[in-house]
N, CA, C and O of each residue as an XYZ file, in Angstrom:
300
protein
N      -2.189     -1.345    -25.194
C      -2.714     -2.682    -25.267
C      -3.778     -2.770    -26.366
O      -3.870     -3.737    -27.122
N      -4.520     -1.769    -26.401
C      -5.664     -1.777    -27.256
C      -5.586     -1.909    -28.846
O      -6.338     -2.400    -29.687
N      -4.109     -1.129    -28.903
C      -3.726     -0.640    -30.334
C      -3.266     -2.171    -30.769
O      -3.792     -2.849    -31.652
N      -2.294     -2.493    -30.031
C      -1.596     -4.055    -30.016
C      -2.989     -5.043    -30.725
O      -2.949     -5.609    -31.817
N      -3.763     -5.042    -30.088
C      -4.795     -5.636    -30.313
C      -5.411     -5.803    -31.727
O      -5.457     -6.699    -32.570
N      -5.986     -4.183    -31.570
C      -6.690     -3.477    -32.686
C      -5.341     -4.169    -34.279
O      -5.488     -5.038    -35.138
N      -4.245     -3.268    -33.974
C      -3.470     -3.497    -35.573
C      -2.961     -4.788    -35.846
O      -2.061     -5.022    -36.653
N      -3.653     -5.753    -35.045
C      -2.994     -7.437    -35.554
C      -1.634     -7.415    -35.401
O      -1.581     -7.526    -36.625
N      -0.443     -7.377    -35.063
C       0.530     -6.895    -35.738
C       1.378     -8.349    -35.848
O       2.385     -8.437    -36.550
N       0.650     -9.889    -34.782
C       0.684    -10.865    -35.548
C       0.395    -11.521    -35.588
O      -0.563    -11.707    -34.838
N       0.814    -12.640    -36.449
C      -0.367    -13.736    -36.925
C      -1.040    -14.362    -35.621
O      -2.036    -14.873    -36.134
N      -1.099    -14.559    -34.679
C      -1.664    -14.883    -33.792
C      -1.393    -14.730    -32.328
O      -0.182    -14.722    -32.108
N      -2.067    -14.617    -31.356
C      -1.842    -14.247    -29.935
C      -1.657    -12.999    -29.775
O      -0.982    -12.605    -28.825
N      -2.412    -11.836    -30.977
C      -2.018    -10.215    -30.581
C      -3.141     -9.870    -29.031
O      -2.780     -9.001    -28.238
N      -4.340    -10.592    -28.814
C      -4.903    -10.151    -27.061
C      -3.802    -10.437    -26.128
O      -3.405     -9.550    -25.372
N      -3.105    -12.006    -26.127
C      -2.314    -12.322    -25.243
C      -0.816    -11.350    -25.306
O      -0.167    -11.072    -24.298
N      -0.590    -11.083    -26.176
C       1.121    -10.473    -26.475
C       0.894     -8.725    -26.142
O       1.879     -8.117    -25.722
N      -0.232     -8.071    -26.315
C      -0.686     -6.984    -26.371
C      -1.055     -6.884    -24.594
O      -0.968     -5.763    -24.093
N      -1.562     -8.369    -23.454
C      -1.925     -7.760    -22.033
C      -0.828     -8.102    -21.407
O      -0.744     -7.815    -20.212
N       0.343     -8.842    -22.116
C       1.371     -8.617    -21.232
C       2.081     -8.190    -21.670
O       3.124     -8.602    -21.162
N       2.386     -7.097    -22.865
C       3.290     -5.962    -22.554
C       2.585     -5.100    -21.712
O       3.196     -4.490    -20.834
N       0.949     -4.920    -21.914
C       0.628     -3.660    -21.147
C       1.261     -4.389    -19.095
O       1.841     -3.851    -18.151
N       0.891     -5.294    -19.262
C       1.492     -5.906    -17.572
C       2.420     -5.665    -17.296
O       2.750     -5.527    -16.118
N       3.283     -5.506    -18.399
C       5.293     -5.060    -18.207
C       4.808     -3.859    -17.429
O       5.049     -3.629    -16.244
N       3.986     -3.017    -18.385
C       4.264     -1.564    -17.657
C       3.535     -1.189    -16.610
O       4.083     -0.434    -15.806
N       2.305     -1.564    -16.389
C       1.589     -1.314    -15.206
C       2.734     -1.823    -14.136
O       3.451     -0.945    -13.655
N       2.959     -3.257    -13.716
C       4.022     -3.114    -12.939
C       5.066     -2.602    -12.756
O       5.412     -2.294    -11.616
N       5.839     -2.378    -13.833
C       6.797     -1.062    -13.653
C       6.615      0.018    -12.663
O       7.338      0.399    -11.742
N       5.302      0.467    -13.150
C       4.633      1.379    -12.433
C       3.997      1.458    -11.445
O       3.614      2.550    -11.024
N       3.746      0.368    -10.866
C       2.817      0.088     -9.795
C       1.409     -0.052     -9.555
O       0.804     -0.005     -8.484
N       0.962     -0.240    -10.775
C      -0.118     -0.136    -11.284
C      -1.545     -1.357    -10.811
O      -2.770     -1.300    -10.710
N      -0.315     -2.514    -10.605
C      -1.388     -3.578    -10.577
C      -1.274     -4.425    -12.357
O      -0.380     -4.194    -13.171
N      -2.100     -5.104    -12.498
C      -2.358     -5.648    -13.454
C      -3.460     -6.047    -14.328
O      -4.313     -6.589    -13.625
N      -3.721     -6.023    -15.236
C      -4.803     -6.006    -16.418
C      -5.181     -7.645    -16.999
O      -4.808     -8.219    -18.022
N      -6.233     -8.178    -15.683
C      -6.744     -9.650    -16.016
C      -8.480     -9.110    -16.573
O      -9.107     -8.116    -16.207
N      -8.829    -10.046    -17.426
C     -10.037     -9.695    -17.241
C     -10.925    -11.283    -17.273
O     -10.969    -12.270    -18.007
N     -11.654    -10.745    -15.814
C     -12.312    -11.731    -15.179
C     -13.205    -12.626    -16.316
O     -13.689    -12.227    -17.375
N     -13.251    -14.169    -15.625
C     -13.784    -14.915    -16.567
C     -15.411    -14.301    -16.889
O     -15.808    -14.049    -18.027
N     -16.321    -14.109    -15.501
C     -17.629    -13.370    -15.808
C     -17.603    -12.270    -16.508
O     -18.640    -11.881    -17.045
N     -16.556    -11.648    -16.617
C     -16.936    -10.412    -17.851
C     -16.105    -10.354    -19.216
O     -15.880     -9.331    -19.863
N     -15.672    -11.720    -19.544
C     -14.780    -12.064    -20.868
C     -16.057    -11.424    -22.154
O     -15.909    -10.496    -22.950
N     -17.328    -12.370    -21.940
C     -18.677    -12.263    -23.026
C     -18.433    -10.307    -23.497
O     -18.176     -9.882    -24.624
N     -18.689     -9.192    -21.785
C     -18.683     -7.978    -22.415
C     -17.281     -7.341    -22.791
O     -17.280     -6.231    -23.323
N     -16.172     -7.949    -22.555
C     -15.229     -7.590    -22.865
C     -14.925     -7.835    -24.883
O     -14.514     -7.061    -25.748
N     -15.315     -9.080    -24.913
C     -15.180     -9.435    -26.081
C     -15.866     -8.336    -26.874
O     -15.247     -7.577    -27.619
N     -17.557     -8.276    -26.619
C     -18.504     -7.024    -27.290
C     -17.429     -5.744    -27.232
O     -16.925     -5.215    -28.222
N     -17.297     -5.533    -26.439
C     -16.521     -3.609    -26.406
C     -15.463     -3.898    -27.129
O     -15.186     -2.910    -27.809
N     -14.526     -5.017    -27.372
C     -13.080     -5.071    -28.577
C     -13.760     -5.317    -29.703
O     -13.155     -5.070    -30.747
N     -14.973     -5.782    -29.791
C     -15.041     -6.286    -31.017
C     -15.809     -4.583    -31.734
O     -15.395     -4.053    -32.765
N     -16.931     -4.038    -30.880
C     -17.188     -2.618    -31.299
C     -15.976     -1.326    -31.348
O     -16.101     -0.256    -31.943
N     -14.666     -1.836    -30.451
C     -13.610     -1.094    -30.880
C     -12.732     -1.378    -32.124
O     -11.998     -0.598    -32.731
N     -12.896     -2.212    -32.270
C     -12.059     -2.910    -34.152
C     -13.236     -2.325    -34.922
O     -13.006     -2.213    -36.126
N     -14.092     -2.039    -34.636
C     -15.239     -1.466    -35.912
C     -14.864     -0.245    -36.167
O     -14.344      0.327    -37.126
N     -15.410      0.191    -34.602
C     -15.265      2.275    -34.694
C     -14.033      2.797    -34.598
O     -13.938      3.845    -35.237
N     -13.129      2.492    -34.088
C     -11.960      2.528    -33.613
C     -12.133      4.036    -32.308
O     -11.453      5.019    -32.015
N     -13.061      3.611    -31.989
C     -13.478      4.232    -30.415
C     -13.206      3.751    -29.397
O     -14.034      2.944    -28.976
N     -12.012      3.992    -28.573
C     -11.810      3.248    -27.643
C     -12.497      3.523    -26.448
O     -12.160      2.722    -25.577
N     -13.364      4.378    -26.048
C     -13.866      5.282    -24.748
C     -14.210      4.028    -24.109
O     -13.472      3.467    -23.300
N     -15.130      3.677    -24.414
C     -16.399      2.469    -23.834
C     -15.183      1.140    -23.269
O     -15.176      1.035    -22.043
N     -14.565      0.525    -23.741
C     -13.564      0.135    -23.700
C     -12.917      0.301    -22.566
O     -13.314     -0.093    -21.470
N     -11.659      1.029    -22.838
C     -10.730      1.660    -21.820
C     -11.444      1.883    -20.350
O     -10.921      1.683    -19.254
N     -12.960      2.415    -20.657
C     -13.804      2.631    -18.806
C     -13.524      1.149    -18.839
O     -12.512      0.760    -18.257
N     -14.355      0.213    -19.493
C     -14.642     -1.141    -18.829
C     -13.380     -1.858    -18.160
O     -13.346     -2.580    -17.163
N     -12.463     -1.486    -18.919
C     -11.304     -2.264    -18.714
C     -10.434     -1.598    -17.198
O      -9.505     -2.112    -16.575
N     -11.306     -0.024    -16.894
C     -10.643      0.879    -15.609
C     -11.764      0.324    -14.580
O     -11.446     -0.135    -13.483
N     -12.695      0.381    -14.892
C     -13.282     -0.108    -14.107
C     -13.686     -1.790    -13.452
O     -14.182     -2.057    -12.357
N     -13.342     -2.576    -14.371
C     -13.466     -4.259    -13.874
C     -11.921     -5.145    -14.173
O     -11.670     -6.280    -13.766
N     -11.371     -4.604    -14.673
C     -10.088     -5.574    -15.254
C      -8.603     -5.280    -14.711
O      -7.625     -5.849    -15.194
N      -8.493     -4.094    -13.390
C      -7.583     -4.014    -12.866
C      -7.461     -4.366    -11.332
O      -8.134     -4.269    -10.306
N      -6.468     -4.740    -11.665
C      -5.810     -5.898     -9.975
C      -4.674     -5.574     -9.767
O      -3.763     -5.477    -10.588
N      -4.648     -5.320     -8.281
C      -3.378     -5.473     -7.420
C      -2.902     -4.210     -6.520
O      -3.746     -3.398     -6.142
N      -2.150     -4.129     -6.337
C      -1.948     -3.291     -4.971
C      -1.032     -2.257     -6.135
O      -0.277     -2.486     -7.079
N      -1.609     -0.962     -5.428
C      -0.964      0.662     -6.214
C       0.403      0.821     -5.255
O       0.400      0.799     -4.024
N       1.273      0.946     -5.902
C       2.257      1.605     -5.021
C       2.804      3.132     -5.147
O       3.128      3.322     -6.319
N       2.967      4.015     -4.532
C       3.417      5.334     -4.349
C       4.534      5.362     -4.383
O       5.129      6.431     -4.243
C-alpha cells in the first residue's frame, strides 16, 4: 500500500487505489481492513508525508498496525 502510494503510479487517486488493493488482500487473508480513522487522518497525513521524504517506512507501518486496522481475524 505504501509503495502504491509513495511511486504515484497515477495521475490521481494513488491513497485511494493503493488502500483498496491492500483491502483485496487483507481480506483474502483475514486480516480485517485498513480504514484510517477520521481523528487520526491530520497524523496519518504527517507520517506519509515524512515517508515520501525519507522513504522510511517504520514510523508509518506501526501507526497504521497500531490505529488503522479493523475487523475480525480469521484462523
Amino acid at each position: 500500500m505504501l509503495y502504491g502510494m509513495r511511486s504515484q503510479l497515477f495521475w490521481d487517486g494513488n491513497k485511494r487505489t493503493s488502500t483498496i488493493c491492500a483491502n483485496k488482500i487483507m481480506i483474502e487473508n483475514g486480516c480485517g481492513i485498513i480504514k484510517i480513522p477520521d481523528n487520526r487522518l491530520e497524523k496519518f497525513n504527517e507520517l506519509l508525508s515524512e515517508f515520501y521524504s525519507t522513504n522510511n517506512n517504520e514510523k508509518i507501518k506501526q501507526f497504521i498496525y497500531e490505529n488503522c486496522i479493523d475487523g475480525i481475524v480469521f484462523e
